[in-house]
C-alpha positions in Angstrom: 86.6 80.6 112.4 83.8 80.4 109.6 84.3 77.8 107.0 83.8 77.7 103.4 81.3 76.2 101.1 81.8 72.3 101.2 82.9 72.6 104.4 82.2 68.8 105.6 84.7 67.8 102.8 88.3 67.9 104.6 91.0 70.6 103.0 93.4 70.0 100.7 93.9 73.9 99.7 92.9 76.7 101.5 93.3 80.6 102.5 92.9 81.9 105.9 91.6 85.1 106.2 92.2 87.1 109.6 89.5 89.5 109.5 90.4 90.7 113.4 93.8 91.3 112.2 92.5 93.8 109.1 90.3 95.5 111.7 93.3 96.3 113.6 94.9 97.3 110.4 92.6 100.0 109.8 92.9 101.2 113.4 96.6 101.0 113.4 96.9 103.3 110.2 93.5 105.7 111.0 95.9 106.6 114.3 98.6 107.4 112.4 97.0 109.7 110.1 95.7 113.1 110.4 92.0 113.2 112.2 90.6 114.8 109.0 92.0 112.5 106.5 89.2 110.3 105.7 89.9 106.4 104.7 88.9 105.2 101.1 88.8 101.3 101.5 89.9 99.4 97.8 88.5 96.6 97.7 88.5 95.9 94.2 89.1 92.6 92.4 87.2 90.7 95.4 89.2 92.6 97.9 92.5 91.8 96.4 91.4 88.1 96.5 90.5 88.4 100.3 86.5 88.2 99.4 84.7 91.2 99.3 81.5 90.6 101.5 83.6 89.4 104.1 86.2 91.9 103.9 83.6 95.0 103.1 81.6 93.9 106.0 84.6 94.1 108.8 85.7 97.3 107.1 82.2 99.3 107.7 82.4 97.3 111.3 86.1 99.5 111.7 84.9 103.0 110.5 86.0 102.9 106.5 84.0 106.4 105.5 84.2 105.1 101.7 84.4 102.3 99.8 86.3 102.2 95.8 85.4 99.3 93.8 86.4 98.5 90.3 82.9 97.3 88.9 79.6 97.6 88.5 78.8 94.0 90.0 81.7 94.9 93.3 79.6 97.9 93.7 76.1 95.7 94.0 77.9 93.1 96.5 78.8 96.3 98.5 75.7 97.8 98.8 73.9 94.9 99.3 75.9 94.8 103.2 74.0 98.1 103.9 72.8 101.4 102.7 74.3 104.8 102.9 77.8 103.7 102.6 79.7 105.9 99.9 80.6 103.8 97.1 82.5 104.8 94.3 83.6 103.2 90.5 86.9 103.8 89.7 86.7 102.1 86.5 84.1 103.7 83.1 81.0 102.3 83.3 79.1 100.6 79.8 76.0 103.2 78.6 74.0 100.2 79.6 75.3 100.5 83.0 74.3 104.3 83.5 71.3 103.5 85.0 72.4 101.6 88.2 74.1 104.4 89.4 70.8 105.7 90.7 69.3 102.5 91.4 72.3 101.3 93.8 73.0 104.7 94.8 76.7 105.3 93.4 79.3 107.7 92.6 80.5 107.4 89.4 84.5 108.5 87.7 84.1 111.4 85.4 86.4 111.9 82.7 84.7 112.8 79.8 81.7 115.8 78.8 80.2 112.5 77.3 80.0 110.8 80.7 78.6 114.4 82.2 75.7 113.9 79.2 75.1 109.9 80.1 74.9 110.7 84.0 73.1 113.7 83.9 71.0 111.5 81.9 70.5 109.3 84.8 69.9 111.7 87.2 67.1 113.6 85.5 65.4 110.2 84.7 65.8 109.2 88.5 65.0 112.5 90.1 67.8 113.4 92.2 71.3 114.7 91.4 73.9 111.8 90.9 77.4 111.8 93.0 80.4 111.5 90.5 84.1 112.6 91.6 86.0 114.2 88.8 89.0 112.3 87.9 92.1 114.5 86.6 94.9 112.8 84.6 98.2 113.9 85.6 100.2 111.8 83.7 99.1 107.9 84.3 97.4 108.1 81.0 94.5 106.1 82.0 91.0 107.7 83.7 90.8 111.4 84.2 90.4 114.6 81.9 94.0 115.9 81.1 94.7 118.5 84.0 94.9 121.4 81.4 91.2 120.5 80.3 89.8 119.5 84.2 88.3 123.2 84.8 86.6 123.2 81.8 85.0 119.9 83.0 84.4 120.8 86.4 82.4 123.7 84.8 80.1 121.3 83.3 79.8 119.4 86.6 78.5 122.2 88.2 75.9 123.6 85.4 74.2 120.2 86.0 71.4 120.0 88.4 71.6 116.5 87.8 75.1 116.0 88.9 76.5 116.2 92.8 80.8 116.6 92.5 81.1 114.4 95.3 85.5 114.1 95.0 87.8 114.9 92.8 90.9 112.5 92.6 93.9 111.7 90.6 96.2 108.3 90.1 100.3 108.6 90.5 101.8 106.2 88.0 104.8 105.7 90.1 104.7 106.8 93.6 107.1 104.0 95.0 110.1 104.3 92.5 109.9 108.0 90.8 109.7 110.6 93.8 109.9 113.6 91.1 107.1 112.7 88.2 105.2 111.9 91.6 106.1 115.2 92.5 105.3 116.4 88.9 101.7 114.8 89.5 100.9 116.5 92.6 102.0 120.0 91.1 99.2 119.7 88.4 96.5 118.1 90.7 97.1 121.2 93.0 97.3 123.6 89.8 94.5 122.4 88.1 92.2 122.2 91.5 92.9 125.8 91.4 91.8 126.4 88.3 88.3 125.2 89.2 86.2 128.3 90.3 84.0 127.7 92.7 85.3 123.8 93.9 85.4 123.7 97.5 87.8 121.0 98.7 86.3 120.9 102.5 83.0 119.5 101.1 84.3 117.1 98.7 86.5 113.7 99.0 90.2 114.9 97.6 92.6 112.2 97.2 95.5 111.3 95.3 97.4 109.7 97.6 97.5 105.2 97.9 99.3 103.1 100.1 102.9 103.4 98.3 102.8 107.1 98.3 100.7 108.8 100.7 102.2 111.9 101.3 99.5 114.2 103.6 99.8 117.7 102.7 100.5 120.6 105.7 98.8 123.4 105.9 96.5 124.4 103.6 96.6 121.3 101.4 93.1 120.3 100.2 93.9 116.7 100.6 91.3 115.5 103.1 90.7 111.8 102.2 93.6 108.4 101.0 92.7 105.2 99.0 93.8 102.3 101.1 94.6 99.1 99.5 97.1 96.5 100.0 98.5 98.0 103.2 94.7 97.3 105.2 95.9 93.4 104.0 99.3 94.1 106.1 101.3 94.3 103.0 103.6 97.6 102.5 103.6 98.1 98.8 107.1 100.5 99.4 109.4 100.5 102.3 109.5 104.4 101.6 106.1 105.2 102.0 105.3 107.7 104.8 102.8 104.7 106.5 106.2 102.5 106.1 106.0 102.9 110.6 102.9 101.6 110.6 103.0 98.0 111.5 100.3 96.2 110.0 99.8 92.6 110.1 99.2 90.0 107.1 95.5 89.1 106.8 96.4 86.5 104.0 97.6 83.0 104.1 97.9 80.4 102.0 98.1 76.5 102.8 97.8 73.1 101.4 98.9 69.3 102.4 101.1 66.8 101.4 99.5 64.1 99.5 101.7 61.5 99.3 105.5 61.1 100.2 108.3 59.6 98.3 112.2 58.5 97.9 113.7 59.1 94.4 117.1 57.8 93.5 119.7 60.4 92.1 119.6 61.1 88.5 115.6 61.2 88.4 114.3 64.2 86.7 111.7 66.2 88.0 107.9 67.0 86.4 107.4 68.1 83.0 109.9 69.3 80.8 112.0 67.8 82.8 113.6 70.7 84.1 115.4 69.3 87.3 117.4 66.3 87.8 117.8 65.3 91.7 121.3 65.7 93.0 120.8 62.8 95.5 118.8 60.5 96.8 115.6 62.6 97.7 112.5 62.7 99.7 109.8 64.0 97.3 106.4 65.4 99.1 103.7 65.7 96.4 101.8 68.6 97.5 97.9 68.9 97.0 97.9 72.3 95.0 99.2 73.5 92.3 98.6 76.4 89.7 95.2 75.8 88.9 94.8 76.6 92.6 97.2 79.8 91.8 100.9 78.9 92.6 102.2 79.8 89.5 104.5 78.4 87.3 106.7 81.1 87.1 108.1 80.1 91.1 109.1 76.4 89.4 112.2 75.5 90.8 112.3 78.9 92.7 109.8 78.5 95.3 110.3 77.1 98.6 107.4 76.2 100.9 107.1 75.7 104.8 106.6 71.8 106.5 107.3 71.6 109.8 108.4 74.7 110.4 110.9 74.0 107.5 111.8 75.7 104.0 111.6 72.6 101.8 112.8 73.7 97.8 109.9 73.3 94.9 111.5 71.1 92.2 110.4 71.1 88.9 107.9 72.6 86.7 104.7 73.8 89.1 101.5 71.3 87.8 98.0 72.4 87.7 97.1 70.2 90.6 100.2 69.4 92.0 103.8 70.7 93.3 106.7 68.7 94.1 108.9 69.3 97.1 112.0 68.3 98.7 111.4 67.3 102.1 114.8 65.4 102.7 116.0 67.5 105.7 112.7 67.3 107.0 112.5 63.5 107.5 109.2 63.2 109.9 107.1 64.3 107.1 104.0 62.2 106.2 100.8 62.4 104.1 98.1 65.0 105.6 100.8 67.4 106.7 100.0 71.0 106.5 101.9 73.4 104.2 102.6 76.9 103.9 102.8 78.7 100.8 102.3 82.3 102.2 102.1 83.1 105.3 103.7 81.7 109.1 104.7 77.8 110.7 105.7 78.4 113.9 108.7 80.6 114.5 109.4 80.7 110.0 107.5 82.9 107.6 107.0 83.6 103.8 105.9 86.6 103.0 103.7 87.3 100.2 106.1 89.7 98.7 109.3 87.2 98.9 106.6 84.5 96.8 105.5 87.6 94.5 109.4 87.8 93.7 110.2 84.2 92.8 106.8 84.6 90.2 108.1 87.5 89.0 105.5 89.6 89.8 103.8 92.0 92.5 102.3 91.1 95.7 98.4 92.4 93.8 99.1 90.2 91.2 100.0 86.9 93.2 96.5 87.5 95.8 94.4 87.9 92.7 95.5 85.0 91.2 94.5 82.9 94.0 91.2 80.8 92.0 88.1 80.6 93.2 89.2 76.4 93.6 90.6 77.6 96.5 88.5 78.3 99.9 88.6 81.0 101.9 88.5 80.2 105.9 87.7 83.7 107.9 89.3 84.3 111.5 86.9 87.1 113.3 87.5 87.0 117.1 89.2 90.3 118.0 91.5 89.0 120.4 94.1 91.5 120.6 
């Protein structure tokens, strides 16, 4: 296991990353899809709060054939692992931005003749034709040219000598709970693809498909290529989803220790506000984390946590440094103990998606959130 920065100083919060389990993630759902479907690796937002060097670095090790970050400053942490990797922005790039496109060697999102003028730009001033993948709006109302417009766009694509379509893509807004706008969406992603003379979907990346709703197309579809996210983490973003078989493994966990242990009478109420009184005499652990570490305060007095192999109930408000347990059932309990906030103790787990629910939230959400106060410990032996 590789250690994090401070590393002498002992733990009091950390994440354990299994890097050998994500490789096998990506093997486990490259075998259950089509041999031409290529794999898009997100790993935006520092790899959904798994650490992007790290987490880049195994995926190019497993056979990821592109990479979709979110910035311009992801992109430069990618790159930096190695050359010739495809790397795409989702997001727009700044004007002052343009220019790193060509010095990092990246595809940028079209959605706009304005960003056909700024990249061309680029690509004339660097020499060499800059990859972009046309982005079609379908009805997320975010990125993309509106689908009736996307021909006209893909024309100007192709006047440019400065420009290389490299993909064309679109987002579904709601692929996990609305089967027939999804539906809706990939009716005008076909239709407009169709509309653009000349495209030639076997020598571009087409995608449109994510871990909630990846649907591969028979036949004839042009689909050749899915953007892989939280499922590569072991997290099924939709029971439903067609990769729902696949049995991927959690690479996340999340830990701290008991700092000090307690006995408070009956009657005694419970952090700030006040917002739970004890029921009866109780054995209070004081745990070493708290939201400024990223529990959040929204799991106060909903949360439960893992000691011993035990759930033990949070009480009271969630603290920024701090969280309050009660380990009465649980009476072997001392200072230094380890606890799990996401993740396994022996034969017990807590998923990251039962924590996301008591925060009120989605599993994304709850990984990103995780601060950089918190270190990151990577597992890398293969094992099996």
């Amino acid at each position: 296991m590789s250690t994090a920065p401070n590393s002498r100083l002992p733990l009091r919060c950390w994440a354990e990353i299994d890097l050998a389990a994500l490789e096998r993630n990506l093997r486990l759902i490259r075998a259950s899809l089509p041999a031409h479907i290529r794999y898009v690796a997100v790993v935006k937002a520092d790899a959904y709060g798994h650490g992007l060097p790290q987490t880049a670095a195994r995926l190019m090790h497993s056979g990821a054939d592109l990479f979709a970050v979110a910035t311009l400053s992801e992109a430069a942490t990618v790159r930096e692992l190695g050359p010739g990797w495809p790397i795409l922005l989702l997001s727009p790039l700044l004007p002052e931005e343009d220019r790193y496109l060509a010095d990092y060697d990246l595809a940028a999102t079209i959605s706009s003749s304005a960003e056909v003028a700024r990249f061309a730009a680029v690509g004339r001033a660097a020499g060499r034709p800059i990859a972009v993948h046309l982005k079609i709006d379908t009805g997320m109302g975010r990125l993309g040219v509106w689908h009736e417009q996307a021909p006209a766009l893909h024309r100007e694509i192709a006047a440019s000598p400065h420009l290389r379509l490299a993909g064309v893509f679109t987002h579904f807004a709601s692929p996990d709970d609305d089967p027939a706008f999804t539906d809706e969406q990939r009716r005008r992603f076909l239709a407009a693809l169709d509309r653009c003379e000349g495209l030639r979907p076997g020598e571009i990346f087409v995608h449109a498909d994510n871990s909630s709703g990846l649907e591969t197309m028979p036949g004839a579809s042009p689909f050749n290529a899915v953007r892989v996210g939280l499922l590569q983490f072991g997290i099924l973003p939709h029971p439903h989803s067609l990769l729902a078989q696949v049995h991927t493994e959690p690479v996340f966990s999340f830990r701290t220790r008991v700092g000090l242990v307690k006995t408070l009478p009956r009657g005694t109420t419970i952090s700030y506000g006040r917002t739970h009184t004890l029921a009866r005499d109780t054995r209070v652990a004081v745990l070493c984390a708290g939201y400024g570490d990223g529990i959040p305060r929204a799991v106060s007095n909903r949360a439960q946590v893992l000691i011993g192999g035990r759930r033990c109930p949070v009480l009271g408000r969630i603290t920024m440094d701090q969280t309050m347990v009660d380990v009465t059932e649980v009476p072997a309990v001392q200072c230094g103990d380890e606890v799990v906030l996401v993740g396994r103790q022996d034969a017990a787990e807590i998923s990251i998606t039962e924590f996301s629910r008591w925060a009120d939230t989605i599993p994304w959400e709850t990984l990103c959130s995780v601060t950089k106060r918190v270190p990151r410990l990577y597992r890398t032996a293969l094992g099996v």
